[in-house]
Backbone as numpy.savetxt, mean C-alpha at the origin, in Angstrom:
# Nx Ny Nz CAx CAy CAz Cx Cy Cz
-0.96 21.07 -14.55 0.40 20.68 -14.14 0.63 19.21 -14.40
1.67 18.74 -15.02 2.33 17.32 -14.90 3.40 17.01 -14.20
3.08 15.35 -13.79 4.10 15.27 -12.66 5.47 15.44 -12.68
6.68 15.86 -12.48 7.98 15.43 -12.58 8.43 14.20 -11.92
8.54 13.23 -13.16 9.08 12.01 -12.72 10.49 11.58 -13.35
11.18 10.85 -12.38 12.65 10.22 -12.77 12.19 8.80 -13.24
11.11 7.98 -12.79 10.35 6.59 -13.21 9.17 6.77 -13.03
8.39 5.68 -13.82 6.84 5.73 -13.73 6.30 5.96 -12.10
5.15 6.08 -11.85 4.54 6.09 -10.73 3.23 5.38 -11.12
2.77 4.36 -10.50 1.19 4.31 -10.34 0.30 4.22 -9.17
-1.08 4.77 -9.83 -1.45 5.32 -8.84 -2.87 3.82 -8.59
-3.06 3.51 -8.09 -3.44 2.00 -7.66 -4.46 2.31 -6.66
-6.30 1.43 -6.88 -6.44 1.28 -5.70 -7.33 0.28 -5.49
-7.54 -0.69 -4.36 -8.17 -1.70 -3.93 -9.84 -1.89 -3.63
-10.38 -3.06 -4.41 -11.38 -2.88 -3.51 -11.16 -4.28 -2.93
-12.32 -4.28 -2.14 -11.37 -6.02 -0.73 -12.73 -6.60 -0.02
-12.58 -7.85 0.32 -13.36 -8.11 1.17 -13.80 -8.02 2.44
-12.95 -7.19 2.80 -12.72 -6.38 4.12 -11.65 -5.24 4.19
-11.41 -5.03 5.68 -9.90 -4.17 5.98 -9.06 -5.06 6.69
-9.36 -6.39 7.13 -7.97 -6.79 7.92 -6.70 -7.08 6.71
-5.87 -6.58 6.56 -4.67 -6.35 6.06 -4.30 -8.48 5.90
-3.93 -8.80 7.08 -3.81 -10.35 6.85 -4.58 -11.23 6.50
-5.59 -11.50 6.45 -6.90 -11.84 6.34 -7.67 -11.87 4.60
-7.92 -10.55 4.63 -8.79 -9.72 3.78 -7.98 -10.00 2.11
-9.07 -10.22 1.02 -8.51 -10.78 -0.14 -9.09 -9.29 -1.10
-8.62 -9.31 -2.24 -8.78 -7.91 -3.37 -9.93 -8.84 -4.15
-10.93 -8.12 -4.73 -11.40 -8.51 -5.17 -11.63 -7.29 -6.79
-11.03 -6.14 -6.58 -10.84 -5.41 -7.82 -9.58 -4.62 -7.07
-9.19 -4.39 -8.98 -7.40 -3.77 -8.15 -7.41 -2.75 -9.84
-7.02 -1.32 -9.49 -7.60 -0.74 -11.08 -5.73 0.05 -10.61
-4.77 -0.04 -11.72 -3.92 1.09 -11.92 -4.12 1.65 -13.04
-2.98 3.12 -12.65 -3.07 4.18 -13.67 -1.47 4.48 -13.49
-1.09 3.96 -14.60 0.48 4.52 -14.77 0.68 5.47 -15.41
1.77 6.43 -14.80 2.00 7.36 -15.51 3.58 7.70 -15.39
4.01 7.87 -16.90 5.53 7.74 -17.36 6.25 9.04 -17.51
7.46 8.97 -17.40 7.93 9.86 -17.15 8.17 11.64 -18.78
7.62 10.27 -19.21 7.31 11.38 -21.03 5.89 11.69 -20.93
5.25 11.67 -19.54 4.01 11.88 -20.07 2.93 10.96 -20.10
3.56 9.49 -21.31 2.47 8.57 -21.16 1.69 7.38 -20.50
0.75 7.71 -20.29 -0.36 7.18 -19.72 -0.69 5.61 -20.40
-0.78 4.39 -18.83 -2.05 3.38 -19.72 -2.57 2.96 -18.12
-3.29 2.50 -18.50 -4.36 2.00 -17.16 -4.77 0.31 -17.22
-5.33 0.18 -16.01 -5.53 -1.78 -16.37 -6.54 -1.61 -15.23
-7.84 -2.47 -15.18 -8.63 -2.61 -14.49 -8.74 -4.00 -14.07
-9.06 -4.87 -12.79 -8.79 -6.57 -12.80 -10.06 -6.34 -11.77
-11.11 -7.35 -12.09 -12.17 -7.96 -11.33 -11.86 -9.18 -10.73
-11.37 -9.52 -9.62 -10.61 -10.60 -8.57 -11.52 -11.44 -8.49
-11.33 -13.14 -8.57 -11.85 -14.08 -7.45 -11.53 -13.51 -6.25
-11.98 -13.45 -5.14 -10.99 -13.84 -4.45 -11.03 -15.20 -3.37
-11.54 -16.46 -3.89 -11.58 -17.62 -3.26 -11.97 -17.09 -1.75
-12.73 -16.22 -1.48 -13.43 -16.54 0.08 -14.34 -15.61 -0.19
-15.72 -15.97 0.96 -16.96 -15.09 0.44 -16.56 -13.50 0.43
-17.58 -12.86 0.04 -17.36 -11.44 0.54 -19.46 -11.13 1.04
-18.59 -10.43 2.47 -19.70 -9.88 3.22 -20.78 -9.05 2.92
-21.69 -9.25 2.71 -22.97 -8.22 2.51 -22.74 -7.14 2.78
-22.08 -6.88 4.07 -21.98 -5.44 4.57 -20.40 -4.74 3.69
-20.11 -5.80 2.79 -18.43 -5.08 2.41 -19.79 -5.35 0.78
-20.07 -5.82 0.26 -20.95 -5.50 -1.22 -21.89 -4.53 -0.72
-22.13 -4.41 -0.17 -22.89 -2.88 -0.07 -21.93 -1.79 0.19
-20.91 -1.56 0.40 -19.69 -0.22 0.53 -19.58 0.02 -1.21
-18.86 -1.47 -1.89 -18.52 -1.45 -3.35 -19.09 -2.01 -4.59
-20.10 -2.66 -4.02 -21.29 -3.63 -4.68 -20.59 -4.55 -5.83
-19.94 -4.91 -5.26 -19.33 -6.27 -6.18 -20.02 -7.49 -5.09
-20.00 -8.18 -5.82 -20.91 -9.35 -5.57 -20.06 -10.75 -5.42
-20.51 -11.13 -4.60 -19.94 -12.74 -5.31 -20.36 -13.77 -6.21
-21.85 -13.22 -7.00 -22.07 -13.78 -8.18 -21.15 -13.18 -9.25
-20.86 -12.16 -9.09 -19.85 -11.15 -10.13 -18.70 -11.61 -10.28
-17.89 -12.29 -9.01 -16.28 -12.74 -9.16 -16.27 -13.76 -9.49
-17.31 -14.58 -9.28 -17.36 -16.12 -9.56 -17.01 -16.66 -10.71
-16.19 -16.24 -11.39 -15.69 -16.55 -12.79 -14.73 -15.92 -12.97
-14.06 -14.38 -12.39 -13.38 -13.96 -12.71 -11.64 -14.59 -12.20
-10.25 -14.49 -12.62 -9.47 -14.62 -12.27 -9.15 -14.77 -11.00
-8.26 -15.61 -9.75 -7.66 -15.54 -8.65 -6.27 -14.65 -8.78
-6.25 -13.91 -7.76 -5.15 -13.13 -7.77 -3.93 -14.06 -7.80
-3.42 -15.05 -7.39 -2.97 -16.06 -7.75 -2.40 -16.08 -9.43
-3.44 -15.85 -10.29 -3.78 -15.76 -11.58 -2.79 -14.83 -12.19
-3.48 -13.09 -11.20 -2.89 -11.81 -12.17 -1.97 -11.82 -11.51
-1.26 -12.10 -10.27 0.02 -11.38 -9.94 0.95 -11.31 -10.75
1.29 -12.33 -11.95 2.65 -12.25 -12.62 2.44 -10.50 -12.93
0.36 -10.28 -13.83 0.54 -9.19 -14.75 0.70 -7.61 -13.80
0.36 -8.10 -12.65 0.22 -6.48 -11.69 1.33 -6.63 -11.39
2.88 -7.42 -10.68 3.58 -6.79 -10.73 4.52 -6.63 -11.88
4.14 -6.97 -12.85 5.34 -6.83 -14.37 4.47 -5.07 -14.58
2.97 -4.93 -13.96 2.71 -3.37 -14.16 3.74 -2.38 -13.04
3.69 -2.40 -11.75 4.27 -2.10 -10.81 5.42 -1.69 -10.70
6.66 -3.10 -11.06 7.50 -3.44 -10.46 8.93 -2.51 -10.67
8.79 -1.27 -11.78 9.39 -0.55 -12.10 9.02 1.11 -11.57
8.11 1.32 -10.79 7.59 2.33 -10.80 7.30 2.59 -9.21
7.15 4.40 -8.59 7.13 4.55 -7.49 5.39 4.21 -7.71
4.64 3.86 -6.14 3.43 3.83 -5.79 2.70 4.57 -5.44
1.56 5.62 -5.88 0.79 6.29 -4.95 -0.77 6.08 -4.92
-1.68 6.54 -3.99 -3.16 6.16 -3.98 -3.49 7.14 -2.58
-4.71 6.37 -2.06 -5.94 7.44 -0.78 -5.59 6.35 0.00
-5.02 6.81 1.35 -4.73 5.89 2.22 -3.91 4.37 1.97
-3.41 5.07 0.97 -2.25 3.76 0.43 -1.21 2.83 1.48
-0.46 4.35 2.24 0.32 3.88 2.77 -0.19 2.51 4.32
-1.76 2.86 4.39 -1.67 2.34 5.41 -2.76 1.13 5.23
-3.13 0.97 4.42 -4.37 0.00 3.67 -3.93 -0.69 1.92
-3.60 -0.14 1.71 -3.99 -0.69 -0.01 -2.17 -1.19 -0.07
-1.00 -0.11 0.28 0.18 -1.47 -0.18 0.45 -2.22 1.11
0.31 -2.14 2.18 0.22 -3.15 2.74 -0.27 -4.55 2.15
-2.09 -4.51 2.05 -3.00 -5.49 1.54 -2.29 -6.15 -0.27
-2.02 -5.38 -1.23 -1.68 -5.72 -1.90 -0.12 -6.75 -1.54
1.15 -6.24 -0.53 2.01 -7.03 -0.14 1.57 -8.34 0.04
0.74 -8.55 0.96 0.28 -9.16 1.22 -0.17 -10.45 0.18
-0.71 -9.84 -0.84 -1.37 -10.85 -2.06 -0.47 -11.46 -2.72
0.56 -10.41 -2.53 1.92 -10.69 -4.06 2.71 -11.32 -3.29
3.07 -11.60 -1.79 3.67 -12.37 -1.44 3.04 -13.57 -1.33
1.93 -13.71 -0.61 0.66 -14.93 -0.85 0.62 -16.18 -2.19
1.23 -14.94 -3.36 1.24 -15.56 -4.35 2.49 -15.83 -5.11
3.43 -16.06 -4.44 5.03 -16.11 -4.21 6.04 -15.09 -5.19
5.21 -13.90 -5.47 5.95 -12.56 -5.52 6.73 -11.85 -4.52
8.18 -11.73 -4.93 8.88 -11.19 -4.02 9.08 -10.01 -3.84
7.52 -9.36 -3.26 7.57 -8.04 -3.40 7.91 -6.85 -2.26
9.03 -6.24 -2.28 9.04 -5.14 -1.14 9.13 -3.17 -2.14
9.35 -2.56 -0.92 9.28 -1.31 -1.24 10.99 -0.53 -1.17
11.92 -1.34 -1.64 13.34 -0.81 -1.59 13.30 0.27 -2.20
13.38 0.13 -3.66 13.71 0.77 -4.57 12.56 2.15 -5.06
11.19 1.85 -4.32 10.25 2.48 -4.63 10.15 3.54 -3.55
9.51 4.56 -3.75 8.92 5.62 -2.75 7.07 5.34 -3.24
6.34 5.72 -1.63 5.09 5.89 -2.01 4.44 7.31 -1.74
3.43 7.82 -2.14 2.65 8.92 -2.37 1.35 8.91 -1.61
1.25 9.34 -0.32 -0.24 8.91 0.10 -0.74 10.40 -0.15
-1.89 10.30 -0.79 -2.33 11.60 -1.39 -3.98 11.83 -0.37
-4.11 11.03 0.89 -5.17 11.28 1.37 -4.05 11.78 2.77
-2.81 11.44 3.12 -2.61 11.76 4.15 -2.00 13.65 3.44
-1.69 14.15 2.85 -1.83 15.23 1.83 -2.56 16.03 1.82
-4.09 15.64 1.96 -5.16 15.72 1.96 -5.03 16.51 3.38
-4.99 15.38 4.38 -5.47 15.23 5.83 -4.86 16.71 6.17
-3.16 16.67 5.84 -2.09 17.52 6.43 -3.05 18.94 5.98
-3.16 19.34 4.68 -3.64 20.46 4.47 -4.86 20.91 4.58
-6.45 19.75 4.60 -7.68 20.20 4.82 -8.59 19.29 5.54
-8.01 18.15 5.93 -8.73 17.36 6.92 -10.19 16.87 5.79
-9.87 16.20 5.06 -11.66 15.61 4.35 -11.47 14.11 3.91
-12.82 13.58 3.38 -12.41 12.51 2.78 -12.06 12.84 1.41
-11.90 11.52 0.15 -12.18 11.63 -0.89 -12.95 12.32 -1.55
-14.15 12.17 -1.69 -15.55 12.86 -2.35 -15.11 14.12 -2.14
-15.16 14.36 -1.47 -14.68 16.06 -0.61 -13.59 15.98 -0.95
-12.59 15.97 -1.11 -11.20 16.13 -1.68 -11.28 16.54 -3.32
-11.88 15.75 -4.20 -12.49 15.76 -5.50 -13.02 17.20 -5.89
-14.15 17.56 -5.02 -14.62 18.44 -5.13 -13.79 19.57 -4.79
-13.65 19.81 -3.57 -12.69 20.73 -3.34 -11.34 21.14 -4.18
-10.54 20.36 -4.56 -9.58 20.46 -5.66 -10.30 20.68 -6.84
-11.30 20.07 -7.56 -11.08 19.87 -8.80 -12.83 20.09 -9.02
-13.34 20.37 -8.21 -14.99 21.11 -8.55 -15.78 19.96 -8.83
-15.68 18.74 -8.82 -15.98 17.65 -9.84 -16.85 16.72 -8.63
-17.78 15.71 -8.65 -18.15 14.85 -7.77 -17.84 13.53 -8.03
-17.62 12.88 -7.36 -16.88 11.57 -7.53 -18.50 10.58 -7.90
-18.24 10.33 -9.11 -19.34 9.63 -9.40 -18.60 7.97 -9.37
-19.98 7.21 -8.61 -18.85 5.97 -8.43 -18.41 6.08 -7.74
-18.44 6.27 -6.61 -17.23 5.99 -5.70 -17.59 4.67 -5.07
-16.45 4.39 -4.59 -16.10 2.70 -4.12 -15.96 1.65 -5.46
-15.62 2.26 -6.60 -14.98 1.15 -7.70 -13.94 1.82 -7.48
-13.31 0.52 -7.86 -11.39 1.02 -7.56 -10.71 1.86 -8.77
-11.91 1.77 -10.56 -11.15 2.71 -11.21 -11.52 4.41 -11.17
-12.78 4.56 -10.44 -13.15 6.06 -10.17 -12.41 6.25 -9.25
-11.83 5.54 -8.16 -11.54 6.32 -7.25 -9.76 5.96 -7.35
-9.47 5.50 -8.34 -7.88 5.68 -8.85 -7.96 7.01 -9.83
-8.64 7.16 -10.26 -8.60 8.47 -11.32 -9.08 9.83 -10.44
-10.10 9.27 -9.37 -10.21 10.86 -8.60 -8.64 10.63 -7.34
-7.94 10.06 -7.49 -6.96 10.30 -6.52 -5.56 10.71 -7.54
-5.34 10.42 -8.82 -4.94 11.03 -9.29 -4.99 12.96 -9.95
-6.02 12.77 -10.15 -6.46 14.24 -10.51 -6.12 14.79 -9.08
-6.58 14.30 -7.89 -6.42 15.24 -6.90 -4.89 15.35 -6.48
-4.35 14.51 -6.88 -2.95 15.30 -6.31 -2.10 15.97 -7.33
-2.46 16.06 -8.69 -2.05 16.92 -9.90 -2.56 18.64 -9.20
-3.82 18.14 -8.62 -4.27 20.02 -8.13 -4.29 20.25 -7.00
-3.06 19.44 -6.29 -2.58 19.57 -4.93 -1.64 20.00 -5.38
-0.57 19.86 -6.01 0.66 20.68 -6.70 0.63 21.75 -6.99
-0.41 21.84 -8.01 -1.04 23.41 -8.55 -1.76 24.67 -7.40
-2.30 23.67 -6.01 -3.12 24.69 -5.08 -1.46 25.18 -4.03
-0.73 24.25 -3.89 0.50 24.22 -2.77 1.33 24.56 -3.06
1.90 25.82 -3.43 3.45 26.04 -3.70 4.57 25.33 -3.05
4.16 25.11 -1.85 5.28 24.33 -1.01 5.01 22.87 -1.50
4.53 22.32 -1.57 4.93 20.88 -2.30 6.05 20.65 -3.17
6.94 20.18 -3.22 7.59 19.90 -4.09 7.30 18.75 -5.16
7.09 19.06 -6.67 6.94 18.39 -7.14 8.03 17.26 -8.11
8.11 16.41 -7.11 9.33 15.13 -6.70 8.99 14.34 -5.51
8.86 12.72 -6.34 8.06 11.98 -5.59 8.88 11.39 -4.27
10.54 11.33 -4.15 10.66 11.69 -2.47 10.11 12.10 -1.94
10.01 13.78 -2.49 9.32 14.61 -1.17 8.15 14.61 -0.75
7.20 14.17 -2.12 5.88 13.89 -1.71 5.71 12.96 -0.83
6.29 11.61 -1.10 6.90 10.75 -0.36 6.96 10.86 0.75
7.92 11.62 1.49 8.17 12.31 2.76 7.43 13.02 3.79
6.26 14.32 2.38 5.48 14.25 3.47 4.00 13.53 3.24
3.61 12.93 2.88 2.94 11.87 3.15 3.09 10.59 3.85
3.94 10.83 4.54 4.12 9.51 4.93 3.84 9.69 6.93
2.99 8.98 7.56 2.65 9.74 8.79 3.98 8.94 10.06
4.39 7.89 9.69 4.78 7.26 10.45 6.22 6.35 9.52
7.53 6.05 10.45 8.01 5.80 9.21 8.54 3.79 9.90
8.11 3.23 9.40 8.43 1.74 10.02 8.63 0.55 8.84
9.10 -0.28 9.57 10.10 -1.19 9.27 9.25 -2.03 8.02
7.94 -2.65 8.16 6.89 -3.43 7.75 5.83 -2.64 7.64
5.42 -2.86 6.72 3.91 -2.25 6.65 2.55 -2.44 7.60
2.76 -3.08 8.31 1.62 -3.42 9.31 1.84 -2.27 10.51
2.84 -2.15 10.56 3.23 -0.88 11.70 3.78 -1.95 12.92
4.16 -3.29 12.90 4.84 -3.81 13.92 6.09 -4.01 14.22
7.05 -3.43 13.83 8.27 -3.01 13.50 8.67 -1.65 13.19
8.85 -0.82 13.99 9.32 0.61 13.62 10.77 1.06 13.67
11.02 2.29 13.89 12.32 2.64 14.31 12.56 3.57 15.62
13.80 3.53 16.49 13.86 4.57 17.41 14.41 5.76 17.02
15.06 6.44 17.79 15.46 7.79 17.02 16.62 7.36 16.39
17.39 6.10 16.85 18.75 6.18 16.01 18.95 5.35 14.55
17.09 4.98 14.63 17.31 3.97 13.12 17.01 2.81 13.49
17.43 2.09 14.73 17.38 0.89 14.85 16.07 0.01 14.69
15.95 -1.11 14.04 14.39 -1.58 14.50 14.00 -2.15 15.71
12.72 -1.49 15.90 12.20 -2.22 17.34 10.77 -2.17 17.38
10.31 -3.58 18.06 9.49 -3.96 18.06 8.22 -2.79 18.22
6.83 -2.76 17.59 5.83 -1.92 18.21 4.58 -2.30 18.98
4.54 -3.89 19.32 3.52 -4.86 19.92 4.04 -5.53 21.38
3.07 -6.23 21.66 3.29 -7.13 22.62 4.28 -6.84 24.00
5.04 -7.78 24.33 5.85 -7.70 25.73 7.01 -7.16 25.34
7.83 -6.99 24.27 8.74 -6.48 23.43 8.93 -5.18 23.12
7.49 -4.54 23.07 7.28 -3.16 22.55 8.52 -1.99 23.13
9.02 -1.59 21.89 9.99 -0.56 22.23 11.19 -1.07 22.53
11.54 -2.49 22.51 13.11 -2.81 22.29 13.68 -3.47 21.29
15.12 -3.35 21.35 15.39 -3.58 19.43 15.03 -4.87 19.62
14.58 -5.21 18.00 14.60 -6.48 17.61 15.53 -7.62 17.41
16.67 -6.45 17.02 18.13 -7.59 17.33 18.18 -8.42 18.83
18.33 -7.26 19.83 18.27 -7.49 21.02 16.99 -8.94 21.62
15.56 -9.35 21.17 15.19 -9.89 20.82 15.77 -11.06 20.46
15.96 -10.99 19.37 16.55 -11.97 18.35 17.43 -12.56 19.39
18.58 -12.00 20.13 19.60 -12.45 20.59 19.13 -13.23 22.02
18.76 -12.47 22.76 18.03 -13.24 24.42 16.70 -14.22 24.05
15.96 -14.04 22.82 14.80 -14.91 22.96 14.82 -15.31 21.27
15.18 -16.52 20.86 15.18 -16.74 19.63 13.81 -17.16 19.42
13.22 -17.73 20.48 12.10 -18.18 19.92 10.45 -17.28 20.22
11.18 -16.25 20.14 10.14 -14.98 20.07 10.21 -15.03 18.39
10.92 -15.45 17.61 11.62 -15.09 15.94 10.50 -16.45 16.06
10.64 -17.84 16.28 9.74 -18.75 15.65 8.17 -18.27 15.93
7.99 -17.98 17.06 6.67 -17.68 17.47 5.75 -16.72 16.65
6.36 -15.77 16.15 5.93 -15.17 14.85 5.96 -15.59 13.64
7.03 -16.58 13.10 6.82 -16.96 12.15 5.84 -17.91 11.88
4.97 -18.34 12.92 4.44 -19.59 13.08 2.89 -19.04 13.23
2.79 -18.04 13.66 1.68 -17.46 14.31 1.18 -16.31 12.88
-0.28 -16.11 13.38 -1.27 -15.11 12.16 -0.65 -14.30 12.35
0.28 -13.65 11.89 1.04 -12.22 11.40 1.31 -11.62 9.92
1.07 -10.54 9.35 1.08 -10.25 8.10 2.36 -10.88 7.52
2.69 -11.34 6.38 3.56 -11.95 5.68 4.71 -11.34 5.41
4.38 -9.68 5.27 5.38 -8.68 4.98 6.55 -8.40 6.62
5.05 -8.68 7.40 5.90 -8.53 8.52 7.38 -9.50 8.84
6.79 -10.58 8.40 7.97 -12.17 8.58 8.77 -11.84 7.57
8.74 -11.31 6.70 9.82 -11.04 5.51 10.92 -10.15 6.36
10.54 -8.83 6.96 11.03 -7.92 7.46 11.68 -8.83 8.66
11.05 -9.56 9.56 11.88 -9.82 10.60 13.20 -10.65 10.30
12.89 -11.87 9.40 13.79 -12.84 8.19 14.61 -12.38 8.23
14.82 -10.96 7.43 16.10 -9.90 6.88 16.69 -9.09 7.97
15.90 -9.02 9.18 17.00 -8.87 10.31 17.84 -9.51 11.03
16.93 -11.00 11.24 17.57 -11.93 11.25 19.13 -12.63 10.43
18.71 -12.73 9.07 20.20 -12.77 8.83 20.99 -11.73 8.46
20.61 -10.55 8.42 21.88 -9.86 8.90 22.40 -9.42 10.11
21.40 -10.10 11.03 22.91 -10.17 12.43 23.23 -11.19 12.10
22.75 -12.55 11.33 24.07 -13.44 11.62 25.09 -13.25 10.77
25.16 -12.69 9.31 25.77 -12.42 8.62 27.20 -11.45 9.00
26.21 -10.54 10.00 27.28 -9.76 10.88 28.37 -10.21 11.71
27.84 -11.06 12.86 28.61 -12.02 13.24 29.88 -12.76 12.65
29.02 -13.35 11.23 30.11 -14.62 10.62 31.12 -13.38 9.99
């Protein structure tokens, strides 16, 4: 089966010096685009990433920090990953809640103005989860008979997350193959920022999901405590998150004027 696409999609995935989302730097980043005629190209990037990486995170992916020590700062590739990207929906294994977050993160870091308007994403492990509860390796196999050789490089395990959701289409009649809907149901939670600190209530509105705030709108916020708005901007909070609050910000005042 091939995908039905209206624009490219790629399927992208991270390896990092950790998991904290704010924090945590890429140190390999492998896509696989795929166009709506069909054709295919791929790009593999071995990251500086200007801070050590942990013994216990080179033993998950065994990249080294004698290995990056020469290679590019993301700093470097962002122009080329998002001129790959920046036209195309996103999918990967736990994407939605690890890998575009962390990548936001980089491309804004590196004064890319990157959000998810125009794009839909594809989490093909929450897919996974909904219909058989496994990891990767086990996902591989199970779909596609195959063992994930390599796993924890970011281009084996961009190519076994592609194959596996080509024979998630083919095993699921109910899937629709259209990356909304995949979109839709992959997606476990639906919020404002990628960090999950900003969500919605039932009527749409955004509201806070942390702290003393939790569960009231953010406008509302905004309006009785302005300097709840500096205190975040000022404070360790994901970058995507301050973008998101920014753009609520001026459109209540915009509303107003």
């Amino acid at each position: 089966m091939e995908l039905k696409l209206n624009k490219p999609i790629c399927f992208f995935d991270l390896e990092t010096t950790g998991i904290d989302i704010g924090k945590d730097r890429i140190v390999e980043i492998s896509i696989f685009k795929v166009f709506p005629n069909g054709n295919k190209e791929s790009k593999t990037w071995l990251v500086n990433p200007t801070i050590p990486i942990p013994a216990q995170t080179t033993a998950v992916h065994g990249i080294t920090n004698e290995k990056v020590a020469n290679e590019p700062t993301f700093n470097e590739l962002a122009p080329q990953v998002y001129n790959m990207i920046k036209d195309s929906d996103l999918a990967g294994f736990n994407s939605d809640r690890f890998d575009i977050p962390l990548l936001a993160e980089e491309l804004l870091r590196a004064g890319v103005d990157f959000d998810m308007k125009n794009k839909v994403s594809v989490d093909v492990q929450t897919i996974f989860h909904k219909k058989e509860e496994r990891t990767l390796g086990a996902a591989l196999k199970f779909y596609c008979g195959k063992s994930l050789e390599n796993a924890h490089s970011a281009e084996a395990d961009t190519m076994a997350t592609y194959e596996i959701l080509l024979a998630q289409l083919d095993r699921y009649p109910d899937l629709e193959n259209d990356m909304k809907s995949l979109s839709e149901f992959s997606t476990r939670k639906k919020n404002a920022d990628f960090a999950g600190m900003i969500s919605f209530d039932k009527d749409g509105n955004e509201i806070f999901s942390f702290g003393k705030h939790r569960g009231t709108k953010v406008e509302a916020v905004l309006e009785s405590e302005p300097g709840y708005f500096s205190w975040i901007q000022n404070a360790d909070f994901p970058l995507y998150t301050k973008k998101v609050l920014t753009a609520i910000k001026l459109r209540k005042m915009n509303t107003k004027n």
